[in-house]
NULO-892289 format. One record per residue (C-alpha): residue number from 1; residue in one letter; x, y, z. Coordinates in pm, 1 decimal, always signed. Example, Ala and Ser with C-alpha at 12.3 -4.5 7.8 and 13.67 -1.06 7.14 Angstrom:
# NULO-892289
k->1; r->a; xx->+1230.0; yy->-450.0; zz->+780.0
k->2; r->s; xx->+1367.0; yy->-106.0; zz->+714.0
//
This chain:
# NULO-892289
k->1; r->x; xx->-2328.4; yy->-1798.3; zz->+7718.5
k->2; r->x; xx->-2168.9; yy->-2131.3; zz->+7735.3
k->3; r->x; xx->-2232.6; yy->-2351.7; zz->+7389.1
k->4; r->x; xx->-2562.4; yy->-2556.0; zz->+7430.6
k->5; r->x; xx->-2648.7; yy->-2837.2; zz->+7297.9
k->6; r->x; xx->-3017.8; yy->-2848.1; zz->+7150.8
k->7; r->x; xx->-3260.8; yy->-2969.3; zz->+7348.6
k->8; r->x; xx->-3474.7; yy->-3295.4; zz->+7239.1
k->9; r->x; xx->-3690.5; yy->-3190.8; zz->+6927.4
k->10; r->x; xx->-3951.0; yy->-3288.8; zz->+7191.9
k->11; r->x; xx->-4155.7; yy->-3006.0; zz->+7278.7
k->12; r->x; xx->-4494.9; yy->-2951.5; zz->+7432.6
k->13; r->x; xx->-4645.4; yy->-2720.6; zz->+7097.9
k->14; r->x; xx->-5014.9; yy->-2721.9; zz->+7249.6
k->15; r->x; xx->-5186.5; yy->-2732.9; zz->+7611.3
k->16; r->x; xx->-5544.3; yy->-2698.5; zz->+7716.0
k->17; r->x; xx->-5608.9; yy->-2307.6; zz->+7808.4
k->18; r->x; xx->-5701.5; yy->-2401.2; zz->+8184.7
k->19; r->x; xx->-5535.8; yy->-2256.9; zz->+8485.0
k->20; r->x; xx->-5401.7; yy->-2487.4; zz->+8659.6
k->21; r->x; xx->-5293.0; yy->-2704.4; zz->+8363.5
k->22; r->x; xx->-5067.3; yy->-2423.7; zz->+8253.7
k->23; r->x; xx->-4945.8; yy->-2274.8; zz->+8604.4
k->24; r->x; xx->-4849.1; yy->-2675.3; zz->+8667.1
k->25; r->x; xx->-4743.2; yy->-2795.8; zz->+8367.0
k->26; r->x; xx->-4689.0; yy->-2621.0; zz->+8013.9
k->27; r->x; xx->-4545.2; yy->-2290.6; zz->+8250.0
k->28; r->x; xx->-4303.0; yy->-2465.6; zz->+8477.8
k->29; r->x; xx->-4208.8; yy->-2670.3; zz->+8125.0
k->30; r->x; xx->-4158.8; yy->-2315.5; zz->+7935.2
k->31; r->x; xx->-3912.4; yy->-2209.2; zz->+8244.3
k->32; r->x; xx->-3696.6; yy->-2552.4; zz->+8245.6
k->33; r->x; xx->-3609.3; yy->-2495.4; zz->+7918.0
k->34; r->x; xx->-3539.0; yy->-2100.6; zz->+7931.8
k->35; r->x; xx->-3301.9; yy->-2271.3; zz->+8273.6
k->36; r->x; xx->-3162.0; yy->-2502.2; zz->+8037.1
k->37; r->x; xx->-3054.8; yy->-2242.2; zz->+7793.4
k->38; r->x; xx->-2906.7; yy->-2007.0; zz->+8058.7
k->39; r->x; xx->-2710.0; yy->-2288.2; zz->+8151.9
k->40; r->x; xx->-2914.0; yy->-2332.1; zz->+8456.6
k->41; r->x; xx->-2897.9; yy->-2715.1; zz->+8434.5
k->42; r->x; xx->-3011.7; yy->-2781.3; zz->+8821.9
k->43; r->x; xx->-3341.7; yy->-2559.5; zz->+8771.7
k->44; r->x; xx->-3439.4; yy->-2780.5; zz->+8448.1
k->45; r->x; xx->-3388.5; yy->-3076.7; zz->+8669.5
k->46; r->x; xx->-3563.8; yy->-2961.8; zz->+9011.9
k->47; r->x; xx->-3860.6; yy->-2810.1; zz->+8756.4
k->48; r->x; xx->-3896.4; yy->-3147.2; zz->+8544.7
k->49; r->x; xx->-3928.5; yy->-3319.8; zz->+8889.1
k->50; r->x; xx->-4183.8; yy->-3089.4; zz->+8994.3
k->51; r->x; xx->-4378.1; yy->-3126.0; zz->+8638.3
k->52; r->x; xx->-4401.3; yy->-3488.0; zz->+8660.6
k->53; r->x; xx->-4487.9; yy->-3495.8; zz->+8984.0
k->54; r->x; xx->-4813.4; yy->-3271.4; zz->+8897.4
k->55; r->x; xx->-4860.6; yy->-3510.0; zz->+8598.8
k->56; r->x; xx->-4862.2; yy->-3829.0; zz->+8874.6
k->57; r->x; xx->-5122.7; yy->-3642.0; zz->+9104.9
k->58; r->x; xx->-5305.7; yy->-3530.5; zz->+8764.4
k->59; r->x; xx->-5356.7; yy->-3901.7; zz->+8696.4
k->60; r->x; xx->-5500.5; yy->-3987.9; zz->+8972.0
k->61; r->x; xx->-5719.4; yy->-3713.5; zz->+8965.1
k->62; r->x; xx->-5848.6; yy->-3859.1; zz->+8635.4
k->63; r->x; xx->-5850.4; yy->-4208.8; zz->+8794.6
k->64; r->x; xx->-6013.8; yy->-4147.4; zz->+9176.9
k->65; r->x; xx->-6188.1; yy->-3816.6; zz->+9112.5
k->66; r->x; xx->-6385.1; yy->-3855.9; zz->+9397.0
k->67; r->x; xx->-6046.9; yy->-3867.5; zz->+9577.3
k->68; r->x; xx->-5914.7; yy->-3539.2; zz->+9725.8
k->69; r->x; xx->-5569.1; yy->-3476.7; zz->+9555.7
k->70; r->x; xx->-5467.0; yy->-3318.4; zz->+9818.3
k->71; r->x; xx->-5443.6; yy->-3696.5; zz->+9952.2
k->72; r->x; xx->-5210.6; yy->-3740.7; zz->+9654.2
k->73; r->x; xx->-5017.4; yy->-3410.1; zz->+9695.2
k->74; r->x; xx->-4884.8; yy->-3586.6; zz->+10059.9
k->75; r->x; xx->-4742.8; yy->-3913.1; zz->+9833.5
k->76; r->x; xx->-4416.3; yy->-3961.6; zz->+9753.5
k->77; r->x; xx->-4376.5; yy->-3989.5; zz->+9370.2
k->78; r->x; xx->-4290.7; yy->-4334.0; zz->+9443.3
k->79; r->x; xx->-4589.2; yy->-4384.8; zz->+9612.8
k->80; r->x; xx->-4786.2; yy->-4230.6; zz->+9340.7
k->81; r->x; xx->-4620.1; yy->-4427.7; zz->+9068.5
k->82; r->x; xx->-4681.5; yy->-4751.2; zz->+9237.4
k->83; r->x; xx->-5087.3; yy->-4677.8; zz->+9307.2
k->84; r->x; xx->-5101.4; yy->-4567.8; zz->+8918.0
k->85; r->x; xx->-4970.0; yy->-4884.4; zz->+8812.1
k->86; r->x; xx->-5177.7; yy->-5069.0; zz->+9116.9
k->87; r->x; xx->-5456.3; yy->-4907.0; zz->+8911.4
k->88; r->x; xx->-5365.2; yy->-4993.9; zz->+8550.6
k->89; r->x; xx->-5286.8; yy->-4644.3; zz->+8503.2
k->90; r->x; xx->-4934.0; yy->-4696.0; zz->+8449.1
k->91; r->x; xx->-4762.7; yy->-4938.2; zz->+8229.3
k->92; r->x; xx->-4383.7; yy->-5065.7; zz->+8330.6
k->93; r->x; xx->-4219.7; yy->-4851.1; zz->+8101.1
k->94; r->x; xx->-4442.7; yy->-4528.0; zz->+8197.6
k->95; r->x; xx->-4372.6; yy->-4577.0; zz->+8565.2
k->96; r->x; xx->-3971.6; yy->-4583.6; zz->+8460.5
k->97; r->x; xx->-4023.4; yy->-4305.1; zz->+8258.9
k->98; r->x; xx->-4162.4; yy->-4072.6; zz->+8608.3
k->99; r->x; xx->-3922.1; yy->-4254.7; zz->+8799.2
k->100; r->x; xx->-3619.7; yy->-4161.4; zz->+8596.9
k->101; r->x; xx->-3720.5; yy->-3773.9; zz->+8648.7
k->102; r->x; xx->-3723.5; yy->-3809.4; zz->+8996.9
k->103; r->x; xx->-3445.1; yy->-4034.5; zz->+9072.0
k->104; r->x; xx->-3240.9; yy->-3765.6; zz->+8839.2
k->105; r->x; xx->-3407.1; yy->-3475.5; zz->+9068.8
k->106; r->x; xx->-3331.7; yy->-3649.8; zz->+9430.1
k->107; r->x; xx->-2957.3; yy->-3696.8; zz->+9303.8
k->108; r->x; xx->-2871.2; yy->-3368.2; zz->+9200.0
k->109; r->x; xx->-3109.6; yy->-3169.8; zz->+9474.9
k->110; r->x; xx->-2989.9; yy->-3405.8; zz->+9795.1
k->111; r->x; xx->-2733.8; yy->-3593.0; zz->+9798.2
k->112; r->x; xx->-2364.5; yy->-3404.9; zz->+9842.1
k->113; r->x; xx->-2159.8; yy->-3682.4; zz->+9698.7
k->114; r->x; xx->-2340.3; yy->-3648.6; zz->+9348.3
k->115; r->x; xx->-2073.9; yy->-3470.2; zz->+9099.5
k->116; r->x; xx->-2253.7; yy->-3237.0; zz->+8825.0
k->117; r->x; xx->-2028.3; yy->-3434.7; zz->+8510.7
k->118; r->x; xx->-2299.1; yy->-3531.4; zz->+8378.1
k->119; r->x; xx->-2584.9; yy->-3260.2; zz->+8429.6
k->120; r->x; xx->-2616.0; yy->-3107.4; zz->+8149.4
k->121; r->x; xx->-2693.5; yy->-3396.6; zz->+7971.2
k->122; r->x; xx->-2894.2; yy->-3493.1; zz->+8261.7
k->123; r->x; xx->-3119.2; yy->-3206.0; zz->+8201.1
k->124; r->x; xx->-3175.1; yy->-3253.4; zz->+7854.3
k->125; r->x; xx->-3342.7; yy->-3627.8; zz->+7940.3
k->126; r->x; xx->-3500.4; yy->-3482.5; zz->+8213.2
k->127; r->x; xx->-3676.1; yy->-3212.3; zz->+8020.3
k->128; r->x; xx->-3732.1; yy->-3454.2; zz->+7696.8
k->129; r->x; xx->-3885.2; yy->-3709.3; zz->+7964.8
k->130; r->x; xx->-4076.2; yy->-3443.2; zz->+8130.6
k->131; r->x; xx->-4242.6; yy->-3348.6; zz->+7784.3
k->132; r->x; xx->-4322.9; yy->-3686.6; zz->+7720.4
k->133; r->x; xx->-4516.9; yy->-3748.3; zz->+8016.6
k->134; r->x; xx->-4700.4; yy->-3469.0; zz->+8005.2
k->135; r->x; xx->-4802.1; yy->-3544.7; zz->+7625.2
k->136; r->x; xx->-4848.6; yy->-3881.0; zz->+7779.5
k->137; r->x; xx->-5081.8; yy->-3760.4; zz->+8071.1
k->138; r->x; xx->-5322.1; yy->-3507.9; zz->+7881.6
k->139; r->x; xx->-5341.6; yy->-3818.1; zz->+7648.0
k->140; r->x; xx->-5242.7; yy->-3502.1; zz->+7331.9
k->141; r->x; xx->-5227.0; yy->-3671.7; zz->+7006.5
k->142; r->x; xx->-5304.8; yy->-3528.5; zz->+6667.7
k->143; r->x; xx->-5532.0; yy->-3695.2; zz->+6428.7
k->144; r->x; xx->-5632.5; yy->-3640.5; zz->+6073.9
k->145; r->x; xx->-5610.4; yy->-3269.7; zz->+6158.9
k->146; r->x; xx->-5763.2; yy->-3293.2; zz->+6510.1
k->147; r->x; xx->-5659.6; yy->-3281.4; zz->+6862.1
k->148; r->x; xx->-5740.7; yy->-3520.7; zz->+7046.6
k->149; r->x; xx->-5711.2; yy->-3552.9; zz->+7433.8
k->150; r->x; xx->-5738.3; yy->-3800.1; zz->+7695.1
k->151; r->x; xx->-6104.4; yy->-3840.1; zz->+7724.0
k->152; r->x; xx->-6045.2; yy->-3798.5; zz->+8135.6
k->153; r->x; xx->-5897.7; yy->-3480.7; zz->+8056.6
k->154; r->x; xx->-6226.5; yy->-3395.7; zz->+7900.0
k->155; r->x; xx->-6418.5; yy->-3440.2; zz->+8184.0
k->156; r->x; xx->-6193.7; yy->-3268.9; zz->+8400.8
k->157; r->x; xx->-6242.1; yy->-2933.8; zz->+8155.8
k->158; r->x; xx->-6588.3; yy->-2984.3; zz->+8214.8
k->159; r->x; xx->-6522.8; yy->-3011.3; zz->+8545.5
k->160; r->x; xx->-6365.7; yy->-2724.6; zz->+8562.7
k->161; r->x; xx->-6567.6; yy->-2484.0; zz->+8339.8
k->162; r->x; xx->-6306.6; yy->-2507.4; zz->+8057.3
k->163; r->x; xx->-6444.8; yy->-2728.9; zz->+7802.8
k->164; r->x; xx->-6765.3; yy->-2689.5; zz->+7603.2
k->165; r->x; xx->-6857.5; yy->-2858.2; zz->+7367.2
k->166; r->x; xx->-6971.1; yy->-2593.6; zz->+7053.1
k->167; r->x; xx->-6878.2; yy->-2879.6; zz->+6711.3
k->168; r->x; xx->-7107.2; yy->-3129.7; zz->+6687.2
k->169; r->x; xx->-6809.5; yy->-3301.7; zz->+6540.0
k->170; r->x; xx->-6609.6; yy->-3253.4; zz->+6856.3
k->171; r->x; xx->-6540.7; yy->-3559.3; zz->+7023.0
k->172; r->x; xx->-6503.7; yy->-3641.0; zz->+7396.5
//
C-alpha cells in the first residue's frame, strides 16, 4: 500500500447502540476511513458527504419532529443547512463546517475538470469534518466520567425504543 498519512486524531470512540444511528452514521464513518487507508480517497469523500448529510436531516428531525424527514431527505444539503440555521440550529461556523463536506463531495463526484492533486488531503478534512459533525449532532461530550448527549437525541432513543432510563442519576 501506498504511504498514508494518519488520519486526524479525531475519531468517533462511542455512538448510541440504535439502528439507524449506526447504519447512517458511526458505519458509513468506520468504512471512510478503512477507504482512506486503502487509498480509496474518493470513497472517504462521497461517504463523508453522505454522513453529514444524515447528520443535517438528523437535526431537523430533532428540531421539527412532527415533520416527516422524508420531507428533508428531498433537500439539498444546501437547503438543509440554510433551514437549520433559519432555525437557530446552526451557527455560521457549523453551517461552513457541512458545507465544506459537500462542496469537497460535489467537486470530486461531478465535475470533470476537478484534478485529484489534492485528494488525499482532501479526504483527511473531509473525514476529520465528518467526525466532528457527527460529535457535534448527537451533542457527545464527556463529563466528569459521564456521557452526555444532546438531550434531543434522548428523546429520539425514547422515541425509538432505545433509551431507558434504569440510573436515577442518569440525566436526560
Amino acid at each position: 500500500l501506498p504511504h498514508h498519512p494518519e488520519l486526524p486524531n479525531n475519531s468517533l470512540s462511542i455512538a448510541p447502540n440504535e439502528p439507524r444511528l449506526l447504519n447512517k452514521l458511526a458505519y458509513p464513518l468506520r468504512n471512510a476511513k478503512g477507504c482512506y487507508l486503502l487509498g480509496n480517497y474518493l470513497a472517504t469523500i462521497a461517504l463523508c458527504g453522505y454522513v453529514v448529510e444524515m447528520v443535517a436531516t438528523l437535526l431537523l428531525e430533532f428540531a421539527l419532529p412532527s415533520e416527516s424527514s422524508k420531507n428533508f431527505d428531498r433537500l439539498r444539503q444546501s437547503q438543509r443547512v440554510a433551514r437549520l440555521r433559519r432555525l437557530g440550529w446552526l451557527a455560521k461556523e457549523d453551517a461552513r463546517r457541512f458545507m465544506l463536506v459537500s462542496e469537497t463531495r460535489n467537486r470530486y463526484l461531478h465535475l470533470w475538470s476537478e484534478d485529484h492533486d489534492q485528494v488525499q488531503t482532501d479526504a483527511a478534512r473531509a473525514f476529520d469534518v465528518a467526525v466532528s459533525l457527527v460529535v457535534f449532532g448527537l451533542g457527545l461530550s464527556v463529563r466528569d466520567s459521564k456521557l452526555t448527549l444532546r438531550p434531543e437525541l434522548i428523546e429520539y432513543l425514547r422515541r425509538r425504543g432505545a433509551f431507558r432510563r434504569s440510573d436515577p442519576e442518569q440525566t436526560a
